[in-house]
C-alpha positions as CSV (number, residue, x, y, z in Angstrom):
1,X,0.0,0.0,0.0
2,X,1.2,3.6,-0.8
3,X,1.9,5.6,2.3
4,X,3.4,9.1,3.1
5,X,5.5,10.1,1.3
6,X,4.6,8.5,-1.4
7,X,3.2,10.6,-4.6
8,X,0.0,9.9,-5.6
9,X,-0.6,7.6,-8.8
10,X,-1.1,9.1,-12.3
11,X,-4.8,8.5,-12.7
12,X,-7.6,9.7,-15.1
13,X,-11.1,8.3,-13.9
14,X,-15.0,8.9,-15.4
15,X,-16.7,10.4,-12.5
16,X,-20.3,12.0,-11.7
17,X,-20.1,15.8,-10.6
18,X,-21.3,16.9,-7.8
19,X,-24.1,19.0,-7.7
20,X,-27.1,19.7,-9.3
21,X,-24.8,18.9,-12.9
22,X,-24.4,15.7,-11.5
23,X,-28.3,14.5,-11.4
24,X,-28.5,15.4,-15.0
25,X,-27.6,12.8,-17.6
26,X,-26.6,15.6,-20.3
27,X,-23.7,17.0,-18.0
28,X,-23.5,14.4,-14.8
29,X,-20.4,12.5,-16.6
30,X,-16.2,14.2,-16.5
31,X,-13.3,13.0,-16.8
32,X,-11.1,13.6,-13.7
33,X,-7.0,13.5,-13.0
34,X,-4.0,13.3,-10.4
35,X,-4.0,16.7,-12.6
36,X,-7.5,18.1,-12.3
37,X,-6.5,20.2,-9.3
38,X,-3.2,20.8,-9.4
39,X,-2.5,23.6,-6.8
40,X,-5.3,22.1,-4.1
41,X,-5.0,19.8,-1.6
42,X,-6.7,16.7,-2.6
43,X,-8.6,14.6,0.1
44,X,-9.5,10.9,-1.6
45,X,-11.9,8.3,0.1
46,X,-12.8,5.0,-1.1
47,X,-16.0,3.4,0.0
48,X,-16.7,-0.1,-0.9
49,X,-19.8,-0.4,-3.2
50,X,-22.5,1.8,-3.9
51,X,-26.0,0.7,-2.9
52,X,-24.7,-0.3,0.6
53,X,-25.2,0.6,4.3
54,X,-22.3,2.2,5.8
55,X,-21.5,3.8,2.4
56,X,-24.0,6.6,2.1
57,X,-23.2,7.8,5.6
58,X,-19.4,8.2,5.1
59,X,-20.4,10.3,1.6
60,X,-23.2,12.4,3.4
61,X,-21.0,13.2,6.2
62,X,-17.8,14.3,4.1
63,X,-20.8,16.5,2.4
64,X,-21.9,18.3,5.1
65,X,-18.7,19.3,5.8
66,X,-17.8,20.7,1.7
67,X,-17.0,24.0,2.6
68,X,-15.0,23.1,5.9
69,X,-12.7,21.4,3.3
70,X,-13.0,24.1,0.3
71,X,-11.8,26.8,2.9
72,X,-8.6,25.0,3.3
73,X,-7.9,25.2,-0.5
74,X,-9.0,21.1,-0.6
75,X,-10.8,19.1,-3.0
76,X,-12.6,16.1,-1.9
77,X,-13.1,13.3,-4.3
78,X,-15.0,10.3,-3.1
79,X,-14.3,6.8,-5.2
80,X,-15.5,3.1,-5.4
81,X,-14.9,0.3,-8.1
82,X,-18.4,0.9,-9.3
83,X,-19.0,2.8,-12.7
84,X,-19.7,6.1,-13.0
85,X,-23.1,4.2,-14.3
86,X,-24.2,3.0,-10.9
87,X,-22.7,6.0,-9.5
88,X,-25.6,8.6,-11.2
89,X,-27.9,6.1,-10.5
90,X,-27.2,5.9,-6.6
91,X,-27.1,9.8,-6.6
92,X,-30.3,10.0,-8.5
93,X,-32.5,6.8,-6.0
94,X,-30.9,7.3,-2.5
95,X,-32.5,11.2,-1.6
96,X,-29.5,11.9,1.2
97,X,-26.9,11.6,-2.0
98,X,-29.0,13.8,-4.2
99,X,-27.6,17.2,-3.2
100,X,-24.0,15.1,-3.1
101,X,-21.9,18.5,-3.3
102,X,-18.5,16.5,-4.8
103,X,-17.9,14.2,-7.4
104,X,-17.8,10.5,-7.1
105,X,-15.0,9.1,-9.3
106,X,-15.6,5.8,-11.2
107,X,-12.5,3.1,-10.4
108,X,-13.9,0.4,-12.4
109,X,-10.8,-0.9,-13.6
110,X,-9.1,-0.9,-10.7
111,X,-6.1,0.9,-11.6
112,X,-6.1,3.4,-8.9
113,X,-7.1,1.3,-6.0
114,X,-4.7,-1.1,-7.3
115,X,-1.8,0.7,-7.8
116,X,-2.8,2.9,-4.2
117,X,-2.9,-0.8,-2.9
118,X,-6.2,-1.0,-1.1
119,X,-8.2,-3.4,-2.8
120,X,-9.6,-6.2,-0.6
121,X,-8.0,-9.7,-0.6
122,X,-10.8,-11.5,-1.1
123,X,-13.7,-9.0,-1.6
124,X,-11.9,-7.3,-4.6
125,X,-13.3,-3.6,-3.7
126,X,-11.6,-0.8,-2.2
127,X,-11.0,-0.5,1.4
128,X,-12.2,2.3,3.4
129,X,-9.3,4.2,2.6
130,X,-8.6,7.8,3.0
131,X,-5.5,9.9,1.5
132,X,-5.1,13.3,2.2
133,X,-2.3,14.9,-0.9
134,X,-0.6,18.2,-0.5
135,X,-0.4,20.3,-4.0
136,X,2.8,18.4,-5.1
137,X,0.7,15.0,-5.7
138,X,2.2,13.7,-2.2
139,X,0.6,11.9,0.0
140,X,0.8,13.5,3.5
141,X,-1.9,11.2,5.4
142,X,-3.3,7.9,4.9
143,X,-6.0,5.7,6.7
144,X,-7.8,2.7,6.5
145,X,-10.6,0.9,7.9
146,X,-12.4,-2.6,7.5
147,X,-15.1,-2.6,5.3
148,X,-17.5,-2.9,8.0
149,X,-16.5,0.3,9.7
150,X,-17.0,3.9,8.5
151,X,-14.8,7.3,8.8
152,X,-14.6,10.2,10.7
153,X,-14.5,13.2,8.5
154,X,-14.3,15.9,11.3
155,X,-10.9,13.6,12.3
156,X,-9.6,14.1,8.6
157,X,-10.3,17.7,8.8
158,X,-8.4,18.3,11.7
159,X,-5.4,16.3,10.2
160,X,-5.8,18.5,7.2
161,X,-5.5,21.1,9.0
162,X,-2.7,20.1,11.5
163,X,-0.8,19.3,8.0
164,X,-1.7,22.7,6.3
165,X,0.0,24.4,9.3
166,X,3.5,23.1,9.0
167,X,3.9,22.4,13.0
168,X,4.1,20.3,15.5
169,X,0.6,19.2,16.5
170,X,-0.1,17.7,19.6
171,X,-2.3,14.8,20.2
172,X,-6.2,16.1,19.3
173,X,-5.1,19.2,18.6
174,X,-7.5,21.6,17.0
175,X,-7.1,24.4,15.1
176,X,-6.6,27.5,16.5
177,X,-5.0,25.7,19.4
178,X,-1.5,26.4,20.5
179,X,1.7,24.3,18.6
180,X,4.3,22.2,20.1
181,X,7.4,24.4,20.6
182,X,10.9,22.3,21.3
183,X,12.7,23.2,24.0
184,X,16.1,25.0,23.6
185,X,19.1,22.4,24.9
């Protein structure tokens, strides 16, 4: 599995838009790249499979919080193995995922989860994985959970910002909060 330091794969993936553009057949499909943002901080989330339980509150969640992460100069792409198909038509039956404010990019070959390394053993979908990447394409932050268990997106805001600031951040620091200072020897 890629970890930090790492720079994020070369990638061009389908993927529904968030937004009202994305519930329209006419304009709900783009094309999206490691390039498609180049000077943003990029925060990446895999969820198993669409049409699932603990999916929908993982996306709805990281939604809520769309401007929390557009105010730190982030994008937020969320991503699954499914086709940018069954993406549309998960956005367009499940009313929570209707106003879905990013896009939801479309891994259906498996190229980025693969070469990311987070595909299940046996399951062959994506892991709950989470990568937050700095403007350079590297990857500053990475976490994974079963695929029984969902996120925290308040937690990867606050590492986003803890990494934004360029300090040392305590344990459950917050922003705003003071930084670590090392003592003088």
């Amino acid at each position: 599995m890629l970890t930090v330091g790492d720079h994020l794969p070369k990638f061009t993936l389908k993927a529904v838009q968030g937004g009202p553009e994305g519930l329209k057949f006419d304009t709900a499909f783009t094309d999206i790249s490691d390039e498609t943002h180049g000077s943003k901080w990029k925060v990446i989330f895999f969820w198993p499979k669409d049409f699932t339980f603990v999916c929908p509150t993982e996306l709805v969640g990281f939604g809520e919080r769309i401007k929390e992460f557009t105010d730190r100069h982030a994008v937020l792409y969320g991503a699954s193995t499914d086709s940018e198909f069954v993406h549309l038509n998960w956005r367009l039956h499940h009313p929570s995922l209707k106003g879905l404010p990013f896009p939801m990019l479309a891994d259906i070959k498996r190229e980025l989860s693969t070469a990311l390394g987070i595909l299940h053993k046996t399951e062959g979908v994506a892991l709950r994985a989470t990568f937050i990447v700095d403007p350079h394409n590297v990857i500053r932050f990475v976490s994974v959970n079963d695929l029984s268990v969902g996120r925290n997106p308040a937690e990867v805001l606050r590492v986003l910002d803890a990494l934004q600031s360029g300090e040392l951040c305590p344990c459950d620091w917050q922003k705003g909060e003071e930084f670590l200072t090392p003592a003088a020897v």
